[in-house]
C-alpha positions as CSV (number, residue, x, y, z in Angstrom):
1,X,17.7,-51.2,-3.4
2,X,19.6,-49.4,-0.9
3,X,17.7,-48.5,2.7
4,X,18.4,-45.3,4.6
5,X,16.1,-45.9,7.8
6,X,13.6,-48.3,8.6
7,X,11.3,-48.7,11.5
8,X,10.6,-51.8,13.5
9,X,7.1,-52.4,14.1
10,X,5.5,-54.7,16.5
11,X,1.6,-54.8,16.5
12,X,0.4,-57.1,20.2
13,X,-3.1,-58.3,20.5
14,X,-5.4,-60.8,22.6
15,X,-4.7,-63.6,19.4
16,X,-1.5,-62.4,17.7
17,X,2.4,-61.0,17.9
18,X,2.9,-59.2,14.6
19,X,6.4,-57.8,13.5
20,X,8.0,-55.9,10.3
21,X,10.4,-53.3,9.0
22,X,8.6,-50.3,7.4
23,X,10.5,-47.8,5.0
24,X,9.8,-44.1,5.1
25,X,6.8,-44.9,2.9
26,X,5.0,-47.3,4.8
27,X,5.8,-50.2,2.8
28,X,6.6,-53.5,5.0
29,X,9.5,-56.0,4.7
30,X,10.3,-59.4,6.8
31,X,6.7,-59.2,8.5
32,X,6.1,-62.4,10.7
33,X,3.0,-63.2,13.2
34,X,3.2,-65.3,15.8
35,X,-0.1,-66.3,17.8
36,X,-0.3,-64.4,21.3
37,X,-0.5,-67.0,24.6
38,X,-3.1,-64.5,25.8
39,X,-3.7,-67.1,29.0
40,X,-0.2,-67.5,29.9
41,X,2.0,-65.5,32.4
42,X,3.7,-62.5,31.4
43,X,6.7,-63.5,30.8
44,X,5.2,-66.5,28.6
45,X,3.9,-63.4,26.2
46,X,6.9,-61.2,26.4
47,X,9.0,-64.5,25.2
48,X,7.6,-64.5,21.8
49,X,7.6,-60.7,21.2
50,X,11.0,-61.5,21.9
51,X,11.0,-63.9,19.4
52,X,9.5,-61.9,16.7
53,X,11.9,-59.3,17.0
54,X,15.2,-61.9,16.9
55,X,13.8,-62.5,13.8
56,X,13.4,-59.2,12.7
57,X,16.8,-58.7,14.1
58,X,18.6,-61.5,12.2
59,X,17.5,-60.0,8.6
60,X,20.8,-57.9,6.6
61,X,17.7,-54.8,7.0
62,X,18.3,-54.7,10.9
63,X,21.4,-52.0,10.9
64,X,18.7,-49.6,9.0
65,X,16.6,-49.4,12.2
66,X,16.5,-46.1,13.8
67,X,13.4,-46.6,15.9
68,X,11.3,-49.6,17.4
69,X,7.5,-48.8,17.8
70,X,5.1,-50.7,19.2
71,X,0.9,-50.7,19.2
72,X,-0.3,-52.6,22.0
73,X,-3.9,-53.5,22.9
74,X,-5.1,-51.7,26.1
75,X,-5.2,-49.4,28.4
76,X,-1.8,-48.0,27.8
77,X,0.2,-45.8,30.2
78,X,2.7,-43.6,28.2
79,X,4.1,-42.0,31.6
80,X,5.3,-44.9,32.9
81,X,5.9,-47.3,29.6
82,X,3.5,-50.1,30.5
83,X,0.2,-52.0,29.2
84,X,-2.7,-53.8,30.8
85,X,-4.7,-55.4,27.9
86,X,-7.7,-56.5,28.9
87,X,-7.3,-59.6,27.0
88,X,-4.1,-60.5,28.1
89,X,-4.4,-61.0,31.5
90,X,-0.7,-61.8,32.5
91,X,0.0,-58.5,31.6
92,X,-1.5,-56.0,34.5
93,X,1.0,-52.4,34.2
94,X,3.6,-54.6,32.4
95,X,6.8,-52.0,31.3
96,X,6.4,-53.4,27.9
97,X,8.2,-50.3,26.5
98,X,11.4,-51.2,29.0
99,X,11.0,-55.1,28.7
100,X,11.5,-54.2,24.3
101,X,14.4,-51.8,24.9
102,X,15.9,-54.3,27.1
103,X,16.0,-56.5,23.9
104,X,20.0,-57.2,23.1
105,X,19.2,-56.1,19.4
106,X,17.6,-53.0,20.6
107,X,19.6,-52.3,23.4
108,X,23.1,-52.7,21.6
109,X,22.2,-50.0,19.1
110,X,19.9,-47.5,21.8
111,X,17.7,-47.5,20.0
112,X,14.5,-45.7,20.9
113,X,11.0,-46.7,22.0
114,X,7.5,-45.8,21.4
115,X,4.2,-47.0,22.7
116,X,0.9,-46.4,21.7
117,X,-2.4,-48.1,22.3
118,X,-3.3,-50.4,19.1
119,X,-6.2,-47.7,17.9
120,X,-3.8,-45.2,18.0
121,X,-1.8,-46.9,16.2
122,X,-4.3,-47.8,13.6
123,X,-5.3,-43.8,13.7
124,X,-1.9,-42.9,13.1
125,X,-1.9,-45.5,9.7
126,X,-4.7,-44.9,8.2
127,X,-3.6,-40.8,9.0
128,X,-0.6,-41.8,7.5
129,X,-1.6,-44.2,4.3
130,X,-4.9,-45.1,4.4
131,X,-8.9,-43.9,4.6
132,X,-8.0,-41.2,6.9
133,X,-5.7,-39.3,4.7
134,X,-6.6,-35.6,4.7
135,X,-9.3,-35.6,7.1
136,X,-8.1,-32.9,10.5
137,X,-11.0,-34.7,12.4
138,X,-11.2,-38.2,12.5
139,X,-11.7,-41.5,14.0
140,X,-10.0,-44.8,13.9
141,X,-11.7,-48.0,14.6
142,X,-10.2,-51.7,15.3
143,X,-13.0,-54.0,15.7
144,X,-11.7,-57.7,16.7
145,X,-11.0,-59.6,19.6
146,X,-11.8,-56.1,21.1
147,X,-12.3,-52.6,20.4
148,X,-9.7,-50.2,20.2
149,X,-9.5,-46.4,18.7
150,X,-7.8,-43.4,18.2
151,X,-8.4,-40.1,17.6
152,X,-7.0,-37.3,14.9
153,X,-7.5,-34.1,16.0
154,X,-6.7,-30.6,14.2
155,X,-4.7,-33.0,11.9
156,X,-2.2,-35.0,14.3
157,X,-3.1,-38.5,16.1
158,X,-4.0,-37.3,19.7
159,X,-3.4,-39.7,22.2
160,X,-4.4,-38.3,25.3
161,X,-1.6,-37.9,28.2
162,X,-1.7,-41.9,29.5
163,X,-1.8,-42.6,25.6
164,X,-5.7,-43.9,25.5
165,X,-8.3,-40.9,24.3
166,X,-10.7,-42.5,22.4
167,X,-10.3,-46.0,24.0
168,X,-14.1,-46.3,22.8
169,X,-14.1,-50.0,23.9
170,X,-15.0,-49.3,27.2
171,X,-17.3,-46.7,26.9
172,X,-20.6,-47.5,28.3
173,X,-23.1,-47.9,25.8
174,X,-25.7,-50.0,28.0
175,X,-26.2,-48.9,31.1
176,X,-27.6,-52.1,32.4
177,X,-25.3,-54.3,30.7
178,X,-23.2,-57.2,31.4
179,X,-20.0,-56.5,33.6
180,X,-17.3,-56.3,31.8
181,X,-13.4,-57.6,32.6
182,X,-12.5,-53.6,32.8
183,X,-14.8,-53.2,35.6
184,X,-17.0,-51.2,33.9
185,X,-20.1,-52.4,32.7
186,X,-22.1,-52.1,29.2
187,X,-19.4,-51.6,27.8
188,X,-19.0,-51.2,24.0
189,X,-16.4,-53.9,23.3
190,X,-18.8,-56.6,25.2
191,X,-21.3,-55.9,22.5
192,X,-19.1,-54.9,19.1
193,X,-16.1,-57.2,19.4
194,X,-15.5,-60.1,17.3
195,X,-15.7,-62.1,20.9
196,X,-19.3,-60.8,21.4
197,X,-20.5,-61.2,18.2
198,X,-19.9,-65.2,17.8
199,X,-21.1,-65.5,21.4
200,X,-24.0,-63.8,21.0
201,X,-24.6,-65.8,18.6
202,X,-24.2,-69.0,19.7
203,X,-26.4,-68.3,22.9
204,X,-29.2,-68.0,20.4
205,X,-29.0,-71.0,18.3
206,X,-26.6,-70.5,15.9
207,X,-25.4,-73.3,14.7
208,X,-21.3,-73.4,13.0
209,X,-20.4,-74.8,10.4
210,X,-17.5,-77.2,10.4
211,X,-16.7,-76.2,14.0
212,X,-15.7,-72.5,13.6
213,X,-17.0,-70.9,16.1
214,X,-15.6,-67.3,15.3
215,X,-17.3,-64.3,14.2
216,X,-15.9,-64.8,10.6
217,X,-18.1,-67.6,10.5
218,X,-20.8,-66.3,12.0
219,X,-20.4,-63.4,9.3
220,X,-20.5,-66.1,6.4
221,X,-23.7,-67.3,8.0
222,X,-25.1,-63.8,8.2
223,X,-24.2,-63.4,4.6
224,X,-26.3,-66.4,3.6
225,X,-28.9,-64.8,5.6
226,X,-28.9,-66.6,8.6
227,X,-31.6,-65.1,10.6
228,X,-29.5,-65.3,14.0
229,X,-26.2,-64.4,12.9
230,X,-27.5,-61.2,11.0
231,X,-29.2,-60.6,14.5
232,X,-25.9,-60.7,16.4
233,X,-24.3,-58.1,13.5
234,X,-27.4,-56.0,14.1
235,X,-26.5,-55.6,17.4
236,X,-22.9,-54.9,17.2
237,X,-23.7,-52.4,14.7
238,X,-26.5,-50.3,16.9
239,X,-23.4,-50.1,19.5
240,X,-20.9,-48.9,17.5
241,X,-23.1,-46.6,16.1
242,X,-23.9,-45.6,19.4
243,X,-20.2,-45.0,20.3
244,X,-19.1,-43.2,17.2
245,X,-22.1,-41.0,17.5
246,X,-21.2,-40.6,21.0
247,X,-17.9,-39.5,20.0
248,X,-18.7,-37.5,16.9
249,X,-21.2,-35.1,19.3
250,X,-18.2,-34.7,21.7
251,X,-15.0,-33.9,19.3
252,X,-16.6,-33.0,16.0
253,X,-15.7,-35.5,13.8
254,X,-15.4,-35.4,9.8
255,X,-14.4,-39.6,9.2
256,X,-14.7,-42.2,10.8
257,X,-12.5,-45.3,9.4
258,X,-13.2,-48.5,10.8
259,X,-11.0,-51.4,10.6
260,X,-10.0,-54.7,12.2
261,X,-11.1,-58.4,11.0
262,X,-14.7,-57.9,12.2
263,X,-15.0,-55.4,9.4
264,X,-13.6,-57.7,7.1
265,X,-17.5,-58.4,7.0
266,X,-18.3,-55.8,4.8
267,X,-22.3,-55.3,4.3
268,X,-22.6,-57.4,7.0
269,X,-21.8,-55.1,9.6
270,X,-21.5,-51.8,7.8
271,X,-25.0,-51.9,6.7
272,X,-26.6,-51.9,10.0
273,X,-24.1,-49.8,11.0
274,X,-25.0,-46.9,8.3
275,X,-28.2,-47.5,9.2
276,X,-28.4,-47.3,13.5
277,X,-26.1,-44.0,12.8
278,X,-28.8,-42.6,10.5
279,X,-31.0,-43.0,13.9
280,X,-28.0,-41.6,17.2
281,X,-26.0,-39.5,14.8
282,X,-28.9,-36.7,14.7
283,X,-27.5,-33.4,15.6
284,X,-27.2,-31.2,12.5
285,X,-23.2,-31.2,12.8
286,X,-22.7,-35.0,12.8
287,X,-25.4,-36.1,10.4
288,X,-24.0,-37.9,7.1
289,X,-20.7,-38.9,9.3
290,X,-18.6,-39.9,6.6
291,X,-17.6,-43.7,7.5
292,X,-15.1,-45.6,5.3
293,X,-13.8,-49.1,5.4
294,X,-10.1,-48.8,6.8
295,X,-7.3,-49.5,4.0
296,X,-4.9,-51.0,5.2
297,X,-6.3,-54.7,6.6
298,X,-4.1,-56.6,9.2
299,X,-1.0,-54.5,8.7
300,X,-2.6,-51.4,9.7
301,X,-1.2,-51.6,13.8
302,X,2.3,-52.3,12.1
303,X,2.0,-49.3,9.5
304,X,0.8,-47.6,12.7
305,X,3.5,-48.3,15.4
306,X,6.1,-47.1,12.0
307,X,4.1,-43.9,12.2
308,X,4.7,-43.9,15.6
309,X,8.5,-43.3,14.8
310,X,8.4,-40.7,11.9
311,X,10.5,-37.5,13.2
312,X,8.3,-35.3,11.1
313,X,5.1,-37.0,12.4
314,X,3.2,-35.1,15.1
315,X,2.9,-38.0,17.2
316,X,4.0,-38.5,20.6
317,X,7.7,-36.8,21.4
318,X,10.5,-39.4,20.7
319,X,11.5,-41.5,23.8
320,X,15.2,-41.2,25.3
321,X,17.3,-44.5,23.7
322,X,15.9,-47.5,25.6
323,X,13.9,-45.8,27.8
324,X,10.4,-46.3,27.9
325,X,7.7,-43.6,27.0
């Protein structure tokens, strides 16, 4: 079937370098993963997001691209093109927005840039195509290696002037908590990631199962009602329930979607979490938040970086060719 514009999508995390081509309708073709060397330097990560797009670039589908967008973990700065994920540590106000445009394949045909944070990303998607369709206030969760989010406001993904309103992971959420790498302290991601959850877990006796030491495992446990690893849910759950109540009180929200492969846990985490909101989500204009399982799984940060490039969207304005945003 015959394309008239695709978008190429990269999605960059603390564990992997996803790619695609996405059609006007969100649907993805060519995707590819590659894992992220999150404890390399810099350059040793931009390589393979180098890689993954000469592979998107090889495909006959390249010449349909009219835009390259990209959802990066965080903080993001939009003025100034660059990323400092927290859980890629090589990458401290990297121009990731130049270092893609830079790209022969991108910078033969000019083609333009965008950045976002990978919640915003995921907000924009599940705006887009997934849970969050329809809903004028919402909010977008990613809840993995860390924890990212994005806000839709009045109907249109807002994200903020540097690009990170809503960046809930590092809200505080316990005031005497643990440091965390942000410099912050308490902060939601070091009790709600995936990361927390299986170390949490382990510090308290939990014992894996064939060596897997993640929090899917420690969600298979909880499901077979492993006293310890329920425990560690639990307490993911009370803090994202404090954040998104946090959040709610503050913006007004109607939905909250939340996604990322620590939800992939289902009762396991949204459960508890139904049930610690029923406790901070009190006031009279937040109670009965409506919270629904994102739609759109691991392809929800490239669906969202498409969105990203949509001219009707009312995302971001479009970056100059190969300049960064």
């Amino acid at each position: 079937m015959p394309v008239t514009q695709l978008f190429a999508a990269l999605d960059i995390g603390g564990t992997k370098i996803a790619g695609a081509l996405v059609d006007a309708d969100g649907r993805l073709r060519h995707r590819l993963q590659l894992p992220t060397p999150a404890t390399e330097p810099g350059p040793t990560v931009l390589a393979v997001v180098h890689q993954v797009l000469d592979r998107l670039a090889g495909t006959a589908d390249w010449a349909a691209v009219t835009a390259v967008g990209i959802g990066s973990a965080g903080p993001v700065d939009l003025a100034g093109g660059t990323v400092s994920p927290v859980n890629i540590p090589g990458w401290r106000d990297f121009p990731l927005a130049a270092a893609v445009a830079a790209h022969p394949a991108v910078a033969a045909r000019t083609l333009p840039v965008r950045l976002a944070g990978d919640g915003v990303a995921m907000a924009a998607a599940e705006h887009w195509q997934g849970a969050a369709r329809g809903a004028d206030h919402a909010l977008g969760l990613v809840v993995s290696t860390g924890v990212g989010a994005g806000l839709v406001l009045d109907g249109a993904v807002r994200p903020g002037p540097s690009g990170n309103a809503g960046h809930l992971g590092h809200i505080t959420v316990d005031l005497d908590g643990e440091p965390c790498p942000c410099g912050s302290r308490g902060c939601l991601e070091g009790l709600a990631s995936g990361t927390a959850i299986a170390r949490r877990a382990l510090a308290r006796g939990w014992q894996p199962v064939g060596g897997d030491r993640t929090a899917r495992a420690v969600a298979v446990s909880a499901a077979a009602g492993d006293p310890v690893a329920l425990a560690s849910f639990d307490r993911a759950a009370q803090a994202l329930a404090a954040g998104i109540a946090a959040t709610a009180a503050l913006v007004d929200l109607s939905r909250v979607v939340v996604g990322g492969g620590v939800a992939a846990a289902g009762d396991v985490l949204f459960a508890p979490l139904a049930r610690h909101l029923d406790r901070y989500a009190a006031l009279s204009y937040i109670r009965g938040l409506d919270v629904r399982r994102a739609e759109l799984g691991t392809d929800a940060g490239l669906i969202g970086a498409a969105a990203l490039c949509r001219r009707s969207s009312p995302e971001p304005p479009a970056c100059l060719p190969s300049r960064s945003c």
